[in-house]
Structure formats: structure tokens, C-alpha cells
C-alpha positions in Angstrom: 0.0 0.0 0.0 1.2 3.2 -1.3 2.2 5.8 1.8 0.9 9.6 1.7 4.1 10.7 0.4 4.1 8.6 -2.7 2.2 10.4 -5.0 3.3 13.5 -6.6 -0.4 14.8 -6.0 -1.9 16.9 -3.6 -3.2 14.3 -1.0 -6.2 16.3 0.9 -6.3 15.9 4.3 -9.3 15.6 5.9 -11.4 17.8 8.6 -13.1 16.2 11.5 -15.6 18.2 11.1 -16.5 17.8 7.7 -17.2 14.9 4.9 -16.4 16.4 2.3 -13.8 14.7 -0.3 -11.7 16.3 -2.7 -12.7 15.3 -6.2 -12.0 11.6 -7.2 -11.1 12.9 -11.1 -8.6 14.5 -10.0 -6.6 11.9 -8.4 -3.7 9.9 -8.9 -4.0 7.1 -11.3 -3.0 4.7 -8.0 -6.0 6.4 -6.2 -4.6 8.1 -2.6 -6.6 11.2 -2.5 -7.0 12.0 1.1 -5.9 10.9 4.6 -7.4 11.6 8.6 -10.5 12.3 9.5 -12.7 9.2 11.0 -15.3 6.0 10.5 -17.9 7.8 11.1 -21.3 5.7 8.8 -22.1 8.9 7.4 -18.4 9.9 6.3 -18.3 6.3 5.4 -21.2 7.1 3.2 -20.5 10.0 1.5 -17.2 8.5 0.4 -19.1 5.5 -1.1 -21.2 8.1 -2.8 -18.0 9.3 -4.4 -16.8 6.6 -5.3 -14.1 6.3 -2.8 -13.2 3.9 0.0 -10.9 3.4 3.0 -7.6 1.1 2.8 -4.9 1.5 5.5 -3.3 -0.6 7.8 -3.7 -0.6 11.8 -1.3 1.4 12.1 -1.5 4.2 9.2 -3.7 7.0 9.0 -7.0 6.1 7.4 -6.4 6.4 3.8 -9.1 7.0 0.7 -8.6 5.9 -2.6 -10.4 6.0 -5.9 -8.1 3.9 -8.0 -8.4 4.5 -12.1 -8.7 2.1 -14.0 -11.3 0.6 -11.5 -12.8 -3.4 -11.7 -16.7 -3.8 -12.0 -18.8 -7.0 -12.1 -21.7 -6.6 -13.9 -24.6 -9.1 -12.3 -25.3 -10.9 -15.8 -21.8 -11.1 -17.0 -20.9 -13.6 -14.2 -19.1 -16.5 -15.9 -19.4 -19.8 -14.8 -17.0 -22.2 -16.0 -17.5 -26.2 -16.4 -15.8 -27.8 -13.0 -17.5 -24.7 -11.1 -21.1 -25.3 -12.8 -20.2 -29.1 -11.2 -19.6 -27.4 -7.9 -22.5 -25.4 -7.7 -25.1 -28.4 -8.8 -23.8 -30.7 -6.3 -25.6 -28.1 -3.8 -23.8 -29.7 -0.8 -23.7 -26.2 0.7 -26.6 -23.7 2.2 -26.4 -20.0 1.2 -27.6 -16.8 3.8 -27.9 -12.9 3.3 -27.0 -11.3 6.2 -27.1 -14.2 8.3 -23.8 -13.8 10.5 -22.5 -10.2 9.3 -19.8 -10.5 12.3 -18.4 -13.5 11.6 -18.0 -13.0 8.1 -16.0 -10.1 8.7 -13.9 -11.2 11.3 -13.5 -14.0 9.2 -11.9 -11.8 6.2 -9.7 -10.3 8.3 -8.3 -13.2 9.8 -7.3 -15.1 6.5 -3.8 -15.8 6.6 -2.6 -13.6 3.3 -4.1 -10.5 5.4 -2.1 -11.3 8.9 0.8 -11.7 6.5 0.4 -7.9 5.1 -0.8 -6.5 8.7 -4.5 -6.5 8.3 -6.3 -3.4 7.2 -9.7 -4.8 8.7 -8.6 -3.6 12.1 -11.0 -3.7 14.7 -12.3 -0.2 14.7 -12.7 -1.4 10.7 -14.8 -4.1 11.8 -17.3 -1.6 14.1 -17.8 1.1 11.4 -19.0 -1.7 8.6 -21.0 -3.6 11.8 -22.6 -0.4 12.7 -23.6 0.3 9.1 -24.7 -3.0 9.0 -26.6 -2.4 11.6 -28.3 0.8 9.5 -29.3 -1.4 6.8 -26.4 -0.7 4.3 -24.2 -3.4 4.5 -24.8 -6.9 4.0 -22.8 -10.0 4.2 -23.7 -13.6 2.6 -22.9 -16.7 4.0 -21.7 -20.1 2.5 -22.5 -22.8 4.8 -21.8 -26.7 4.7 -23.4 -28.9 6.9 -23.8 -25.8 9.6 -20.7 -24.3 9.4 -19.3 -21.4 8.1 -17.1 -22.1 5.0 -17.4 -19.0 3.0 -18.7 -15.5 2.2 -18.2 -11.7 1.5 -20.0 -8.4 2.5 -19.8 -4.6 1.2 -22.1 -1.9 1.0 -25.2 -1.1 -0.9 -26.3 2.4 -2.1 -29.2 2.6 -4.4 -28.4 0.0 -7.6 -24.6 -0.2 -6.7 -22.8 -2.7 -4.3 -19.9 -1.9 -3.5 -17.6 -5.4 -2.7 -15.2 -4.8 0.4 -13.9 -8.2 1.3 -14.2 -12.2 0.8 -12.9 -15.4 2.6 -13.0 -19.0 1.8 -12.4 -21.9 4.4 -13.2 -24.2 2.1 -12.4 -24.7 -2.1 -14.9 -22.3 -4.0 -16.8 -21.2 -1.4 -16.5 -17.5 -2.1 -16.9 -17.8 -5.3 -20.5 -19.4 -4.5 -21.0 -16.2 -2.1 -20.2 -14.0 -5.3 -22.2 -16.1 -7.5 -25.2 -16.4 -5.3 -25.0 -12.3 -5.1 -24.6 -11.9 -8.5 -28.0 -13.6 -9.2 -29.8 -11.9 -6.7 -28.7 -8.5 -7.5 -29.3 -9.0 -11.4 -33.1 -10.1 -10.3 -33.3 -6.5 -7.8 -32.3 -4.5 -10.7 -28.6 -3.8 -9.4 -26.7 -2.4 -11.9 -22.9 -3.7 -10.6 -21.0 -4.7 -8.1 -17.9 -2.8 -7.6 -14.6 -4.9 -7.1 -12.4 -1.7 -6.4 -8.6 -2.9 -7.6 -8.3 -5.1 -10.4 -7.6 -8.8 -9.8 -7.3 -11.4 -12.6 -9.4 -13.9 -10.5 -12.1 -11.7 -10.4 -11.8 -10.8 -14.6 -11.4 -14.6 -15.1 -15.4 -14.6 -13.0 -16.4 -12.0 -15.6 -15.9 -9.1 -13.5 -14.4 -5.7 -16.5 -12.0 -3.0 -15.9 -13.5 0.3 -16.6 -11.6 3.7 -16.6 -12.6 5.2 -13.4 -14.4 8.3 -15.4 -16.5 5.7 -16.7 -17.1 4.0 -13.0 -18.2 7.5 -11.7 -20.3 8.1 -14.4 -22.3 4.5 -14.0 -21.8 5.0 -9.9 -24.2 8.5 -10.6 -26.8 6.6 -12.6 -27.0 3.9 -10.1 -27.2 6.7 -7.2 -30.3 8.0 -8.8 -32.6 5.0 -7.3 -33.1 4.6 -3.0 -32.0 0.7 -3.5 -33.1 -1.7 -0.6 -32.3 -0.3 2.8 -32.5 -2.7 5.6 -31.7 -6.4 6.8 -31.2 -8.8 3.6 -32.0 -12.1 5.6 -35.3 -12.6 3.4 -33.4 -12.8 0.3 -32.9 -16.5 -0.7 -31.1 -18.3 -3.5 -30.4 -21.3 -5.4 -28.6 -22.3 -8.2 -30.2 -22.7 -11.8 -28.5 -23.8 -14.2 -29.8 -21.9 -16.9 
């Protein structure tokens, strides 16, 4: 992860007593455009609204970013290749919205390739996405396999955009069953993408496209201009049709 010094643009810092972000278009291509201020929910939200997210480590400032290019999964480009299409019609697994929101995150930040790295889902992390949870705008899904816990993910939904913080698997494919399970839903709600933040060639090889970040902010407004679903998920079900 980049430090504030890094970039040879302006990094804003930020006011406590404010939200407001500098402009994501004018940002480095590596996306640092502003350091400080807190987790509040509503700061939280207003960068989400921008198109922006927080990335540090415990023991960094809290950093924002708006990387360009960025990675978007669309809901209906989700590919599903031949030995995963065998995985997901053996249904020997159970999948939850917003089941165990928690445990799902403690369980991202507790994978091994994070400890490595020094985990940016710190604890405080952990409170400001539980308390927005808590508001109705973020949501976790859970991959379970004869009761336990083997999989998921969770991020943030504002109006027809989710925006995809983090994913674990305890078990072979079982994130990717999280993804592909919200994929479907969100296609069926009217969601127009799910936003993957940095590029990762897992992620393109599930369908997921890089778009310049112009492009992302433009789509981000659009999706901005419906409420969305605000409020537990746990009603939402799923199951795998192989169409």
C-alpha cells in the first residue's frame, strides 16, 4: 500500500468536522486522494457516494482511494466455467444474506494472506462496517456446509450499486458461491454492478471488466439515482439454476 508521500499529487487531508472529499477525477491514477479524519457511517457514506473507499493498515492513517482504471462485475456477465457449474449443482452447501455479518468479517480479516500484510480490517474497521450494517447498508452472505461457516463476502449497498469490500474461503470455491449467489440476486433486484475496487485477474477470469474510473463514476451516478433496498437482507434466498 502506497504511503501519503508517494504520490506526486496533492493528498487532501481531511477535517473532522466535515465529509467532504476532494474530487475523485482528480486523483492519482493509484487512487490516494485523502488521509485523517474518522469511520464515522455517514463519512463512510458520502465516500461510497463518491466513489471512494478506505484502505490503510492498523497502524497508518485512514487512507481513501479511488483507484483508475477501476474493476466492475456486472450481475449478468458472471461466468461460470465447467468444473464450477459441477460445484455449484452438487448443492452440498446452504447459502444466507446477512445471516452472521460478524463473523463474516472477522472472518476476512483473519485469513492468513491478510495477517501476513498487517490487516487493514482492524477492529475499529470491523465496528464502522458492523454499525452500518446495523443501519441497513451493509450486507454479508454466507456459504454454509453442513452448519458451518465455509465462505462468504460483504460490502455496502447504495441505491443500484454494491460496493464489494472483502471475501474469505475456508473451504475450495466457497467465495466464489458467495459471489455467484449475489450476482444472481442482485441481477433479479435491478442492481446495476457490483464494484470490485482494484483489479484482480481472479475476479476478470469470473467475468468481473475493468472500466476507466471516469466511466465507473459516471455508472456510480446513474445507479445513485434509485433509494435501492435499505435494511436487513436475511429474506433474500437463493439457489442455483442452471440456466
Amino acid at each position: 500500500m502506497a504511503s501519503i508521500y508517494d504520490s506526486d499529487y496533492f493528498i487532501t487531508p481531511l477535517s473532522p468536522f466535515s465529509y467532504t472529499f476532494p474530487d475523485p477525477n482528480l486523483g492519482a491514477k493509484e487512487g490516494l486522494l485523502a488521509y485523517g479524519g474518522d469511520l464515522n457511517p455517514n463519512r463512510l457514506l458520502t465516500a461510497y457516494r463518491n466513489g471512494i473507499f478506505p484502505w490503510f493498515n492498523e497502524n497508518d492513517p485512514i487512507l481513501w482511494w479511488s483507484p483508475d482504471p477501476r474493476l466492475v462485475l456486472y450481475p449478468q456477465d458472471f461466468k461460470v466455467r465447467r468444473s464450477f457449474r459441477r460445484v455449484l449443482r452438487n448443492r452440498n452447501y446452504r447459502v444466507c444474506f446477512d445471516n452472521d455479518f460478524r463473523s463474516v468479517i472477522s472472518s476476512c480479516a483473519s485469513m492468513p494472506k491478510r495477517q501476513e500484510s498487517g490487516t487493514w480490517l482492524s477492529p475499529k474497521m470491523q465496528e464502522a462496517y458492523i454499525e452500518l450494517h446495523n443501519m441497513g447498508f451493509a450486507h454479508s452472505v454466507e456459504v454454509y456446509e453442513n452448519d458451518e461457516l465455509i465462505g462468504g463476502l460483504y460490502g455496502v449497498s447504495l441505491g443500484r450499486a454494491f460496493f464489494g469490500e472483502s471475501m474469505f474461503s475456508k473451504a475450495k470455491d466457497a467465495s466464489k458461491i458467495a459471489l455467484k449467489a449475489l450476482s444472481d440476486v442482485l441481477r433479479l433486484k435491478g442492481y446495476d454492478f457490483i464494484d470490485c475496487q482494484v483489479v484482480s485477474e481472479h475476479l476478470q477470469s469470473l467475468g468481473a471488466r475493468v472500466v476507466t474510473r471516469r466511466v465507473f463514476l459516471q455508472e456510480l451516478e446513474s445507479a445513485l439515482n434509485s433509494a435501492g433496498d435499505i435494511g436487513s437482507w436475511i429474506d433474500y434466498k437463493w439457489e442455483y439454476r442452471d440456466d
